[in-house]
C-alpha positions as CSV (number, residue, x, y, z in Angstrom):
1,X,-37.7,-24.5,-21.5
2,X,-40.5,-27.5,-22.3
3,X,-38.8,-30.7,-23.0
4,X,-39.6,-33.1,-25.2
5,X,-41.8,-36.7,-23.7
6,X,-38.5,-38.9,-24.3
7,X,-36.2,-36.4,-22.5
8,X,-34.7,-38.0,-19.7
9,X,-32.8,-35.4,-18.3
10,X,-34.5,-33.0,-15.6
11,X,-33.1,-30.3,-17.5
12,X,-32.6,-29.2,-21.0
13,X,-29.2,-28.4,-22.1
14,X,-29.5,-24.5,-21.9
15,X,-31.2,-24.7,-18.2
16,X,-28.3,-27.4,-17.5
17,X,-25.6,-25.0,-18.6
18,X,-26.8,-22.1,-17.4
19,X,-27.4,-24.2,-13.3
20,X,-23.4,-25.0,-13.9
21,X,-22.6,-21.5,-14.3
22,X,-24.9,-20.6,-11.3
23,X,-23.5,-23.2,-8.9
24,X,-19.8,-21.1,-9.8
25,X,-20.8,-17.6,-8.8
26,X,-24.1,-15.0,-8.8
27,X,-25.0,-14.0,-12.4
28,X,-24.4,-10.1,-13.5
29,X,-27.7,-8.3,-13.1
30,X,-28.6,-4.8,-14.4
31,X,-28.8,-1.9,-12.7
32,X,-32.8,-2.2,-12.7
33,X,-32.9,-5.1,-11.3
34,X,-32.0,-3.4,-7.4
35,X,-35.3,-1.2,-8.3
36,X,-37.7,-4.7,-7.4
37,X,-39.8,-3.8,-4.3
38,X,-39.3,-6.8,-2.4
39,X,-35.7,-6.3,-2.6
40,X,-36.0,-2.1,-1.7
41,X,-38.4,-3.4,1.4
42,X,-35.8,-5.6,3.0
43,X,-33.3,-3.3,2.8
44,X,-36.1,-0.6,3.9
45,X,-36.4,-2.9,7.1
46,X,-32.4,-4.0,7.3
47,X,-33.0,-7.3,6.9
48,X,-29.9,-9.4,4.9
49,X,-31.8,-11.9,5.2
50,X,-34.8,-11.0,3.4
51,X,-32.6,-9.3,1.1
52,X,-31.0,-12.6,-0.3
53,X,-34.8,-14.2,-0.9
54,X,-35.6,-11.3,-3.1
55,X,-32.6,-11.1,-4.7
56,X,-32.6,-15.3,-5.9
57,X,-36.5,-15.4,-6.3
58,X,-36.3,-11.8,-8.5
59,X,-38.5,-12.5,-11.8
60,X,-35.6,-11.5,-13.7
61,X,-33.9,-14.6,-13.4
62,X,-36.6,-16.6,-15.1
63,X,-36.6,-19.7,-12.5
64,X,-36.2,-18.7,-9.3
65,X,-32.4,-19.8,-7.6
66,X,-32.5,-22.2,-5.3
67,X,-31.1,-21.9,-1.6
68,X,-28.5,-24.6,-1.8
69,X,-26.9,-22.9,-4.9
70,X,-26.9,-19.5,-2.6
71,X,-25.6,-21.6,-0.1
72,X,-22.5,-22.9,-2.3
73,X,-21.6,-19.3,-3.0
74,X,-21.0,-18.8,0.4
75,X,-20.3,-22.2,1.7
76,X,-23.2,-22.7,3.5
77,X,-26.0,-25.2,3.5
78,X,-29.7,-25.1,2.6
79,X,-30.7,-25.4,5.7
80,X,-28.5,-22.2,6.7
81,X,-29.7,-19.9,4.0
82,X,-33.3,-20.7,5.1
83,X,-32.4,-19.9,8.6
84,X,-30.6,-16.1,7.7
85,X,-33.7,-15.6,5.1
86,X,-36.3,-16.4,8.1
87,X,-34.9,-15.9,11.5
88,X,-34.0,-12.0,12.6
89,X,-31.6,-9.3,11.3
90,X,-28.4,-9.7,11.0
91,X,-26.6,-7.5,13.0
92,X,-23.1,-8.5,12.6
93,X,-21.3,-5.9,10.3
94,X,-18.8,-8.4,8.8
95,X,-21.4,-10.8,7.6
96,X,-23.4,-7.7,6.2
97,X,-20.5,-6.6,4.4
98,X,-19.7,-10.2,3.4
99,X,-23.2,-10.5,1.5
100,X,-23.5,-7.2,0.0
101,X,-20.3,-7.6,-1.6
102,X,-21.1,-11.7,-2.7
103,X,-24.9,-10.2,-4.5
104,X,-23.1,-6.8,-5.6
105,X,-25.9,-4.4,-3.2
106,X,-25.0,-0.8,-4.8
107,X,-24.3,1.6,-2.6
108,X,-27.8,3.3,-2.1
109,X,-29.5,0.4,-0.7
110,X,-27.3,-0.8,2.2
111,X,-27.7,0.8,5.4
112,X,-24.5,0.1,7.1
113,X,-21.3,1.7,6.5
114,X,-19.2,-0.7,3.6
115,X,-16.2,1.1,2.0
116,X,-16.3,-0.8,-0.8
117,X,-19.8,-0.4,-1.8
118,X,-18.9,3.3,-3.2
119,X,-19.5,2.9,-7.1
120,X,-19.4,-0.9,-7.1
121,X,-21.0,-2.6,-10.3
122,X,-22.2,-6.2,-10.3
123,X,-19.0,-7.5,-11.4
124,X,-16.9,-6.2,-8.7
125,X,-18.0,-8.3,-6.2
126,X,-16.1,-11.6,-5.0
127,X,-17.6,-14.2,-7.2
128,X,-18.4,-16.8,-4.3
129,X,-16.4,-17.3,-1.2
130,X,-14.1,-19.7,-2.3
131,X,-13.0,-17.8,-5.4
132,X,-12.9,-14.5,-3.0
133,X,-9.0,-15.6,-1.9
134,X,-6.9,-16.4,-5.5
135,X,-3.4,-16.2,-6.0
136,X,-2.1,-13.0,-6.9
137,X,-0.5,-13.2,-10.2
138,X,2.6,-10.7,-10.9
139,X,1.3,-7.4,-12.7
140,X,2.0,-7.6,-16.5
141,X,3.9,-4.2,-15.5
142,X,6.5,-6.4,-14.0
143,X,7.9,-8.4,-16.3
144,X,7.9,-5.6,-19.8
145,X,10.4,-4.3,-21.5
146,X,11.5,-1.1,-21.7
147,X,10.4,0.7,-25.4
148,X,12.3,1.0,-28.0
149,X,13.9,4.6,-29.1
150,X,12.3,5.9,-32.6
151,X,14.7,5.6,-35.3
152,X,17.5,7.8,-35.7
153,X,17.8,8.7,-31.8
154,X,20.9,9.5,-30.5
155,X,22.5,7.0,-28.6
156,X,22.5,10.0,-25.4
157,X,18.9,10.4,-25.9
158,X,17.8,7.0,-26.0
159,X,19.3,6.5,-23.0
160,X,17.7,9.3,-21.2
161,X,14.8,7.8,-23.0
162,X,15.0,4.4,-21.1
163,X,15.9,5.8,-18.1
164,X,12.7,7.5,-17.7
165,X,10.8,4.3,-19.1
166,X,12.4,2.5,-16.5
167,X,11.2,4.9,-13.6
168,X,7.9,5.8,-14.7
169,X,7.1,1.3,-15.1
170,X,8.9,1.1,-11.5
171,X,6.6,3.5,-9.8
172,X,3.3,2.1,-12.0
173,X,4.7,-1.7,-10.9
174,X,4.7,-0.5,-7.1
175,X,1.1,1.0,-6.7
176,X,0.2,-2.8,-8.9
177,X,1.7,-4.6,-7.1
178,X,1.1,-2.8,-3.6
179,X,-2.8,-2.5,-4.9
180,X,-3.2,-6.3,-5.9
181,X,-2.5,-7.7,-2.6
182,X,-4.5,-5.0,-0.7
183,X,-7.6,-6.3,-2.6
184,X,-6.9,-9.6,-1.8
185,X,-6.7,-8.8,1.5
186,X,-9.6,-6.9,1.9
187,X,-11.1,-9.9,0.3
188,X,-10.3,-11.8,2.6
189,X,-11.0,-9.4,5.5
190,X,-14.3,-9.3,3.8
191,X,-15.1,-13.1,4.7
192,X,-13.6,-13.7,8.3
193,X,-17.1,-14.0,9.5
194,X,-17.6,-16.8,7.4
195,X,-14.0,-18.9,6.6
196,X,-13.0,-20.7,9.6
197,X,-9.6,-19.4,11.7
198,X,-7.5,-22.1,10.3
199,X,-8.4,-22.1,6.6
200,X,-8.2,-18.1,6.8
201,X,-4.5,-18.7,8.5
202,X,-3.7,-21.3,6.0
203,X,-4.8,-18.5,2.8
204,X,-3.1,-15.8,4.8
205,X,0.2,-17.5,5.2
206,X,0.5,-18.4,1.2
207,X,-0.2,-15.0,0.3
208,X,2.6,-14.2,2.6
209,X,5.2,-17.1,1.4
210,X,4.5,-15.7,-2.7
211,X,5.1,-12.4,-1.5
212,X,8.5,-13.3,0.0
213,X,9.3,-15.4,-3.7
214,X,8.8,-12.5,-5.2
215,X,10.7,-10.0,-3.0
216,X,14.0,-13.3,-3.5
217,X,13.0,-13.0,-7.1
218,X,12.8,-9.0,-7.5
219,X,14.4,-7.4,-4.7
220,X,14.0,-3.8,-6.6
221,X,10.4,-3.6,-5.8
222,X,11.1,-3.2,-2.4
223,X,8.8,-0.6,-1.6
224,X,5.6,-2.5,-2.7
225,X,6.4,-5.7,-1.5
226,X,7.5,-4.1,1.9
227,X,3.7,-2.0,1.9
228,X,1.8,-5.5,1.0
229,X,4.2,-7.6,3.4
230,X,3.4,-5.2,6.6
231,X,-0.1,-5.3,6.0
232,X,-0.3,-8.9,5.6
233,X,1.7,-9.8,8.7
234,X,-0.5,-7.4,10.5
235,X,-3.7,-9.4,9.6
236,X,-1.9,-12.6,10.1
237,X,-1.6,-11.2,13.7
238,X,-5.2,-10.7,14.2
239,X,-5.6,-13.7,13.3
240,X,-3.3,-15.5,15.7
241,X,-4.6,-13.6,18.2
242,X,-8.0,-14.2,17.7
243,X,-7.9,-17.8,16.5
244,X,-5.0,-19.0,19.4
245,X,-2.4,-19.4,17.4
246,X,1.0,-19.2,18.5
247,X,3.4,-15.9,17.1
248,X,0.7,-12.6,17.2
249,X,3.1,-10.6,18.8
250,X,5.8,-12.4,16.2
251,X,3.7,-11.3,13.2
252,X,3.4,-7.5,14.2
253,X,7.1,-7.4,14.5
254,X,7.2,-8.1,11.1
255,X,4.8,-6.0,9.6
256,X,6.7,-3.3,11.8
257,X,9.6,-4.0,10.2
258,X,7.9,-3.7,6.8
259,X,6.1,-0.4,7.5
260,X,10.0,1.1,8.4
261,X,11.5,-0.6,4.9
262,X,8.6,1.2,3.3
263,X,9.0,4.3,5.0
264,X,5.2,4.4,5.7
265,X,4.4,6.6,8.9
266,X,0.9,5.9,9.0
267,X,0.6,2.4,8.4
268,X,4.3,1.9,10.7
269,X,1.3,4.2,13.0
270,X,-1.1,2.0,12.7
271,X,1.1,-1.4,13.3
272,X,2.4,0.1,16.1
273,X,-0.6,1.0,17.9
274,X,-2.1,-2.7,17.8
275,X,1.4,-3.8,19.5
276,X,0.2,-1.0,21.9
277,X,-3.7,-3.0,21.9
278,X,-1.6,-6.3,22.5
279,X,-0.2,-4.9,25.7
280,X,-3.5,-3.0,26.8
281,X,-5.0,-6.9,27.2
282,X,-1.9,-8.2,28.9
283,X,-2.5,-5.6,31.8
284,X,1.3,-4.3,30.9
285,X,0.5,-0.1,31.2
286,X,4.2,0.8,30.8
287,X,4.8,-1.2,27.6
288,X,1.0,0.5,26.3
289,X,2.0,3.8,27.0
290,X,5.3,3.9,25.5
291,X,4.0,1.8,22.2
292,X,1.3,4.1,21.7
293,X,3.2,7.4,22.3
294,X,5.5,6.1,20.0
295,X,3.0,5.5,17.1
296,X,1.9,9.4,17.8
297,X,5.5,10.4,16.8
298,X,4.6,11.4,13.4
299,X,1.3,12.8,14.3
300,X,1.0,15.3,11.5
301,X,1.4,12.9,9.3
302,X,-1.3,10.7,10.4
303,X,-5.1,10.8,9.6
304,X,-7.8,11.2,11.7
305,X,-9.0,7.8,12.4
306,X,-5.7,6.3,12.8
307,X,-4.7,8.9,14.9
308,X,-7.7,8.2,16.8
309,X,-7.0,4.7,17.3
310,X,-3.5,5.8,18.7
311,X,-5.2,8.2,21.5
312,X,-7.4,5.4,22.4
313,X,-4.3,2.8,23.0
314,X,-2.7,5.7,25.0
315,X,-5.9,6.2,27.0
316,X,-6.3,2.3,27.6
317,X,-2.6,2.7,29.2
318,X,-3.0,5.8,31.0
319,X,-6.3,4.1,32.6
320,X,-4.6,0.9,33.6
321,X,-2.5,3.0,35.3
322,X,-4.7,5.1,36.8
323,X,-4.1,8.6,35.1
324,X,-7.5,9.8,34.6
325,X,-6.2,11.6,31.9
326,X,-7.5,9.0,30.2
327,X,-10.2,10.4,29.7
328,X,-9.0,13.7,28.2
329,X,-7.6,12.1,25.8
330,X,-10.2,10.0,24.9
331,X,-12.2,13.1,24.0
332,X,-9.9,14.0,21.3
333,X,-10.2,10.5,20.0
334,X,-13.5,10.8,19.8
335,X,-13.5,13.8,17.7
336,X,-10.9,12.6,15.6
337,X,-13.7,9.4,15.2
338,X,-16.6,11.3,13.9
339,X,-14.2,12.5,10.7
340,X,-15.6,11.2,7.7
341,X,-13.5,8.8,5.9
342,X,-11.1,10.7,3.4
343,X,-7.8,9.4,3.1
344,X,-7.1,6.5,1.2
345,X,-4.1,5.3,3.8
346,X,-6.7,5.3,6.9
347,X,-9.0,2.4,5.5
348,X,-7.2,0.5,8.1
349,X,-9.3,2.3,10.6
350,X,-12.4,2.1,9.7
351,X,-13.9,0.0,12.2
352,X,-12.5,3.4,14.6
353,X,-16.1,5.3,15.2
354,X,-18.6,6.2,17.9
355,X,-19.6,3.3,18.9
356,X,-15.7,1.8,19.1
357,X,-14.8,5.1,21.2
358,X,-18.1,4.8,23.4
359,X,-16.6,0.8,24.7
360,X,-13.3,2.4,25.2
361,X,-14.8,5.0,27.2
362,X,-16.5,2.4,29.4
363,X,-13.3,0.0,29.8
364,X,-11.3,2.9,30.9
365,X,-13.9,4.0,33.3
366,X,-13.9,0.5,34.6
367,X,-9.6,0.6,34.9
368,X,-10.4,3.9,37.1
369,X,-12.6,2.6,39.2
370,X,-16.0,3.8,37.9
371,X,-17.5,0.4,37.9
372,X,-21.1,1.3,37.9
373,X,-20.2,4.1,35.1
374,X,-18.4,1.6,32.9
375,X,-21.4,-0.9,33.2
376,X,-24.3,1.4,32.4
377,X,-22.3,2.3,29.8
378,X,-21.4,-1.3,28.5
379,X,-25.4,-2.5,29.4
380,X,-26.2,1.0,26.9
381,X,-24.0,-0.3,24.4
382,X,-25.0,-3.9,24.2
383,X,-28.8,-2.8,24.1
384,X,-28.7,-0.8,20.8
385,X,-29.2,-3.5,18.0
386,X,-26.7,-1.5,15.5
387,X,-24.9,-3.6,13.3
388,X,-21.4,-4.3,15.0
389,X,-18.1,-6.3,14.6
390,X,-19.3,-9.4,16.2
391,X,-15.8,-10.1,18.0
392,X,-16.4,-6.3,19.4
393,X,-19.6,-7.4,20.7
394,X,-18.5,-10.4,22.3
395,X,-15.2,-8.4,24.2
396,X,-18.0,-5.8,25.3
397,X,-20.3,-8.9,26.5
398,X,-17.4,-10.2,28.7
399,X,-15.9,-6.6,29.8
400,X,-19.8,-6.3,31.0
401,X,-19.3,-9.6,32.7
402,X,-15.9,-8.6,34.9
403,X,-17.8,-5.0,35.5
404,X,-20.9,-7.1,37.6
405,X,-18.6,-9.6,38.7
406,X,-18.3,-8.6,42.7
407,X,-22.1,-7.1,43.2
408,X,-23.8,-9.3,41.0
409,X,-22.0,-12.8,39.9
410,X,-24.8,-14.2,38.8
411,X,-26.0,-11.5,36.2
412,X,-21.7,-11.5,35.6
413,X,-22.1,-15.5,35.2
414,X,-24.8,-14.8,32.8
415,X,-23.0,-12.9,31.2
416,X,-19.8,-14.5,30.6
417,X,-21.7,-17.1,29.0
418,X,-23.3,-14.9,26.2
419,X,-19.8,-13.9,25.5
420,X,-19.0,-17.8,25.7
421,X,-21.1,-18.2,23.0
422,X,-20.0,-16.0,20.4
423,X,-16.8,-17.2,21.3
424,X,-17.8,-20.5,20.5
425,X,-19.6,-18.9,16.9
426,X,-16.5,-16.9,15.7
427,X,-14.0,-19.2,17.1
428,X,-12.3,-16.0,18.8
429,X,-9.9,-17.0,22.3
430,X,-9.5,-13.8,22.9
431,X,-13.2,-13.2,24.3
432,X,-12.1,-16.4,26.1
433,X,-9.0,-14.9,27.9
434,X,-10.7,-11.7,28.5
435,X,-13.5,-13.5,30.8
436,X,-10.2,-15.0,33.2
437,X,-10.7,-11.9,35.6
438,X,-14.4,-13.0,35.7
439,X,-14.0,-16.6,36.3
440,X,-11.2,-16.1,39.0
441,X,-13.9,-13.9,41.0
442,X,-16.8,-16.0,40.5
443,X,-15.2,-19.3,41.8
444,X,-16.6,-18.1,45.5
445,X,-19.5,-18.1,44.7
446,X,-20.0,-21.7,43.0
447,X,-23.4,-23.6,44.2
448,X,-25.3,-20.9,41.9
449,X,-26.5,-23.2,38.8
450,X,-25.4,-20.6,36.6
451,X,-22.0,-19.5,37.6
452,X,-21.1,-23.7,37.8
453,X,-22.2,-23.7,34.0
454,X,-19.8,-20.7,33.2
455,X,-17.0,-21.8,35.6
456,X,-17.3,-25.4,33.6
457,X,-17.7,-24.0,30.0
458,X,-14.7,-21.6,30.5
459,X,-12.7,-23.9,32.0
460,X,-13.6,-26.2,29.3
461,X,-12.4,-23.9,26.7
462,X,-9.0,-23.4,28.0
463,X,-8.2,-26.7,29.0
464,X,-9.0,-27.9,25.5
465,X,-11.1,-30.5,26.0
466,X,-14.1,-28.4,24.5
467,X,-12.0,-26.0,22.0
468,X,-14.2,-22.7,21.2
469,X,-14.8,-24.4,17.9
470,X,-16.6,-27.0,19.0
471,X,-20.1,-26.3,19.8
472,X,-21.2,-26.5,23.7
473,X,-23.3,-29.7,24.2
């Protein structure tokens, strides 16, 4: 809008308003507005990047929006956003996911796999990444009263009458209350590419401590608290095992525990089997076997992609203990993989596809002794540029690492140092402990420039006196 010659403001009052309400969260768009060229070519050429720059320059918005208010959405600076507008594709899935759900992308236009994309508006979207993680308030289910009988009820009937009030608001509380923490967690899931390990453990843990307030508080809605509890401590798991904290193995107890109270055999399935993953990269076969046997107890219960996670853990045992039927089993895994997505209960695995299968093909043909298998296999993998779970890509980079590590250590140093590196960019120690084979094999052959620079980065990393997090200068 023109302003006046005494104005002294830079912007009227409208513009003003309107840049406060931008700085909070992106504005609701109409369905049209997805229908603007620029924005159909970058997603045409999967390119997030270029994506964002069409969205906040789209004619719609009158004044095109600047970088650093993109960048406050998603707590990054200017400088950032002009780097992921400019520089290549994006390839990591999490940060894809992250920005198609910050802009609300409908479904049509992205061209990776996001579950909740299906039928998403422009509201239903996480308003910027700070807001994405809120305290979950009680349903209003929770705290109403039973209804009042219509006059000249029997005192019999208007007991049956409340009786059946009581159970019907019980069973609609559980699936509320059950469903409000899920979303927050898949919120929060949503942005673990872009919130640091220790603010995502610090908004993990106080979702946890209001859930236990309310379970002290309401002890008969056991079943939903016990559904949202066991999912919770099985992300605050993956979180301590992937940003080196203290208690993984602690936290899956828990959400074991949990699934049993809520008398859940897939998700007890599914907690289970990571306990089984947790032994897999300890090297302890008997404890994998028997974990992941155990989470195939109920197997008819179980969907397809959880089920397929299970067979993988199993085959991960079997390997490390040299049973090549391993790889039997991996088969049905992989068939049980290439389901589509139907069950509501087997969100939880779907990270589980070809690609997932295809890496735990080549680690178990590594734990047999196929070493020139497994690394074709890992260099194949590494080589296609499909978007991928960045942490996956970083486990592959160092499993590729241990698989050159005697016939090759300097290509293996190489290596180990990519996997370093996004390390270093997720903040994940787990890449960093599974490079220890590679650095206890390399350490004959020190004088080569580049396995010195690996030996000193990793031992750098788990001495502490460069943490992962700290970038390596």
């Amino acid at each position: 809008m023109p302003l006046a010659r005494d104005h002294q403001e830079r912007y009227c009052q409208i513009c003003a308003r309107r840049l406060v309400t931008l700085r909070e969260r992106p504005p609701s768009v109409p369905a049209e507005f997805w229908d603007h060229p620029p924005i159909r070519a970058a997603a045409a050429d999967h390119h997030m990047g270029r994506l964002i720059a069409a969205y906040r320059t789209h004619p719609a918005h009158g004044i095109p929006i600047s970088q650093e208010i993109v960048g406050s959405w998603a707590l990054k600076s200017q400088s950032q956003i002009c780097r992921i507008e400019t520089g290549p594709a994006e390839l990591n899935l999490g940060l894809l996911r992250f920005w198609a759900r910050l802009l609300g992308v409908p479904a049509h236009l992205l061209w990776f796999v996001d579950p909740d994309s299906h039928g998403r508006s422009n509201g239903d979207r996480h308003d910027s990444a700070a807001r994405a993680v809120m305290a979950v308030a009680v349903p209003a289910g929770l705290e109403r009263n039973a209804t009042s009988a219509p006059p000249g009820t029997s005192a019999e009937e208007e007991l049956a009458l409340r009786q059946e009030h009581v159970a019907t608001a019980e069973t609609e509380v559980v699936e509320l209350l059950a469903g409000a923490w899920l979303t927050q967690l898949n919120n929060l899931t949503g942005m673990a590419d872009v919130i640091s390990w220790p603010v995502l453990n610090q908004l993990a843990a106080q979702q946890i401590r209001s859930l236990e307030e309310l379970w002290r508080r309401r002890p008969e809605l056991e079943a939903g608290v016990a559904v949202a509890d066991a999912r919770w401590s099985e992300f605050m798991s993956w979180i301590c095992a992937n940003g080196g904290f203290p208690g993984s193995e602690g936290w899956l107890e828990r959400a074991h525990r949990r699934a049993e109270q809520a008398r859940d055999p897939v998700l007890e399935a599914y907690v289970v089997m990571r306990r089984s993953q947790h032994a897999v990269d300890s090297g302890d076969a008997m404890t994998a076997v028997s974990l992941s046997r155990r989470a195939l107890k109920n197997h008819d219960l179980i969907p397809p992609k959880t089920k397929s996670l299970c067979l993988t853990r199993l085959s991960e045992g079997l390997a490390l203990a040299g049973s090549d039927e391993s790889l039997t089993i991996l088969a049905t895994a992989q068939s049980l993989a290439d389901e589509p997505l139907r069950a509501p209960d087997d969100e939880m695995a779907r990270h589980c596809d070809a690609r997932y299968i295809d890496a735990a093909r080549a680690r178990c043909l590594y734990l047999l002794g196929e070493h020139r298998e497994a690394r074709a296999r890992f260099e194949e993998l590494l080589s296609v540029g499909q978007p991928s779970e960045v942490i996956d890509v970083g486990m592959w980079t160092a499993y590729l690492a241990e698989c050159r590590m005697v016939d090759h250590p300097e290509q293996s140093a190489a290596d180990g140092l990519r996997a370093l590196d996004i390390a270093h960019r997720t903040g994940s120690t787990r890449i960093v402990k599974a490079l220890a084979p590679v650095a206890v094999v390399l350490r004959p052959s020190r004088g080569s420039a580049v396995v010195d620079t690996f030996l000193t980065r990793y031992r750098a990393s788990v001495m502490g006196a460069m943490p992962v997090s700290t970038p390596w200068t």
